[in-house]
C-alpha positions as CSV (number, residue, x, y, z in Angstrom):
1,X,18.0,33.8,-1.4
2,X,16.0,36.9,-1.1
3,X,14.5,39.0,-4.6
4,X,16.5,41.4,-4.1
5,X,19.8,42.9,-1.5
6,X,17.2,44.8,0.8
7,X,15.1,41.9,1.3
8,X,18.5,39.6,1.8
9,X,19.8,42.6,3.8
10,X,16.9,43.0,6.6
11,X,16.9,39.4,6.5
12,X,20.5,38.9,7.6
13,X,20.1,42.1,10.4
14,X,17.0,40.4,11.9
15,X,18.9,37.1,12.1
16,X,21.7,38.4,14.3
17,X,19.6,40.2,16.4
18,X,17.9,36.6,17.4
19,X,14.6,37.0,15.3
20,X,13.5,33.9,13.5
21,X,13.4,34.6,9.5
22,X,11.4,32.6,7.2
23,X,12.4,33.1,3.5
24,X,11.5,31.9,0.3
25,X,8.3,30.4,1.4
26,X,6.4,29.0,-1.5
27,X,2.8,27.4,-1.4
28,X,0.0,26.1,-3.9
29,X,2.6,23.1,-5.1
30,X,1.0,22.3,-8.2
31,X,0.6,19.1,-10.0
32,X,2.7,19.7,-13.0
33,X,5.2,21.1,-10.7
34,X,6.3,24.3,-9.3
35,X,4.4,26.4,-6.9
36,X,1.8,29.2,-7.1
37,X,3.1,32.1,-5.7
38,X,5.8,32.8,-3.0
39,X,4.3,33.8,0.5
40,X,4.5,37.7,1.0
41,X,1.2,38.0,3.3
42,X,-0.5,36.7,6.0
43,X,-2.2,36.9,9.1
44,X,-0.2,37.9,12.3
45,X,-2.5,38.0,15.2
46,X,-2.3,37.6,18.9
47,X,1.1,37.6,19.3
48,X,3.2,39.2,22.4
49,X,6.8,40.3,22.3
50,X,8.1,41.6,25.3
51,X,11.5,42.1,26.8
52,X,13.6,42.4,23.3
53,X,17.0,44.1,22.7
54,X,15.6,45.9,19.8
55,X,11.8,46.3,18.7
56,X,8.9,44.5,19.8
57,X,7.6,43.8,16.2
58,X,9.1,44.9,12.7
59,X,7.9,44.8,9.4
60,X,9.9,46.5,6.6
61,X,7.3,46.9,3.7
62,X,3.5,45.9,4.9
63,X,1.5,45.8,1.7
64,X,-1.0,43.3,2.1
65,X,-2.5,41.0,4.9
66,X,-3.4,41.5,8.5
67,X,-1.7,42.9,11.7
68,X,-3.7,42.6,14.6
69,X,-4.5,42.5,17.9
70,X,-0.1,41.8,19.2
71,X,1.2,43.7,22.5
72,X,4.7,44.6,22.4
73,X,5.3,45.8,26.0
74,X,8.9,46.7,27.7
75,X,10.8,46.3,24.6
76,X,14.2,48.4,24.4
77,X,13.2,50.2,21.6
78,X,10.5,50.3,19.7
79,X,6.8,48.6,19.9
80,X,6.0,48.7,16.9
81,X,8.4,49.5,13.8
82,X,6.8,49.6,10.1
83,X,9.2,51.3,7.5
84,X,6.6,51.2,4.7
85,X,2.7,51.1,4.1
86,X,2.9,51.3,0.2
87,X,0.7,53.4,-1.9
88,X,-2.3,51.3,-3.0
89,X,-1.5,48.5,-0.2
90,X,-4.4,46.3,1.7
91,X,-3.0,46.1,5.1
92,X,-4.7,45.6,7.7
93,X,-3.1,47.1,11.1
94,X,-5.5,47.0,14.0
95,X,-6.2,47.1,18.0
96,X,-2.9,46.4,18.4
97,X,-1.3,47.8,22.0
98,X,2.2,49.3,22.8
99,X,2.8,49.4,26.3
100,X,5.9,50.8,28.1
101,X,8.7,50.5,25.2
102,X,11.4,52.7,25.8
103,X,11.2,54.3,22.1
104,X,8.0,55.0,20.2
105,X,4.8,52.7,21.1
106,X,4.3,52.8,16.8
107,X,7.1,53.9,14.4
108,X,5.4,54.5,11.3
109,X,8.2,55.6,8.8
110,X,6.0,56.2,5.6
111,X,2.5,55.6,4.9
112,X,-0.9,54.6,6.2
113,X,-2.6,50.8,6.4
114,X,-5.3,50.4,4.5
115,X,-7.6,50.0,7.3
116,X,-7.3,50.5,10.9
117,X,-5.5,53.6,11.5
118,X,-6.4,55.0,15.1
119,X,-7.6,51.8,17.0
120,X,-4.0,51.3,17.9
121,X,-3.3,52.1,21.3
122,X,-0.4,52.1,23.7
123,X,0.8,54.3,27.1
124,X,4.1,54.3,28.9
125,X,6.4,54.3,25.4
126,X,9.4,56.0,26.2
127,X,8.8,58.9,23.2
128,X,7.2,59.7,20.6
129,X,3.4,58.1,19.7
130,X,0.9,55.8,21.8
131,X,-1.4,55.5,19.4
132,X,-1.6,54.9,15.8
């Protein structure tokens, strides 16, 4: 079950349109039992999505970890989809590349990464921004 309806709410949208959704990922099982922390960041690198119904990749609140170096190319909407960098976050968002979506190569809702704005890059997207 997710913290809270939002999280349970993208969760549930994100299954039916076919995305794999890993929640409740705890690590750091500790000897007296239990587990450290929950799993809210990570490193998402290399990846290609191409072809989707929907966006290429989505993230609904990025606050910490790294985004990098991922094409989404001839997705049906967007390439990239972020709702939310938060105030104060440490994402990293870099030298990814958006390449003929047919909505916005990056769909940046609120906010800016902590580090690597502008070495995004993208051509072809249907509207709005190549580059981020």
């Amino acid at each position: 079950m997710a913290d809270n309806y939002l999280e349970q709410l993208v969760a549930e949208w994100y299954e039916y349109k076919g995305y794999f959704v890993k929640k409740n990922l705890w690590v750091g099982k500790l000897s007296s039992g239990g587990y450290e922390c929950e799993l809210d960041d990570g490193t998402f690198s290399g990846n290609t999505a191409s072809g989707n119904s929907d966006d290429g990749f989505f993230v609904a609140n990025f606050n910490d970890g790294t985004f990098s170096s991922n094409t989404a190319s001839s997705n049906s909407d967007d390439g990239f989809e972020v709702n939310t960098f938060s105030g104060g976050n440490t994402a990293v968002f870099s030298n990814n590349a958006a390449i003929n979506n047919i909505g916005e190569g990056y769909s940046v809702l609120s906010g800016t990464p902590f580090s690597g704005d502008g070495t995004n890059s993208g051509s072809g997207n249907g509207s709005g921004t190549d580059s981020f």
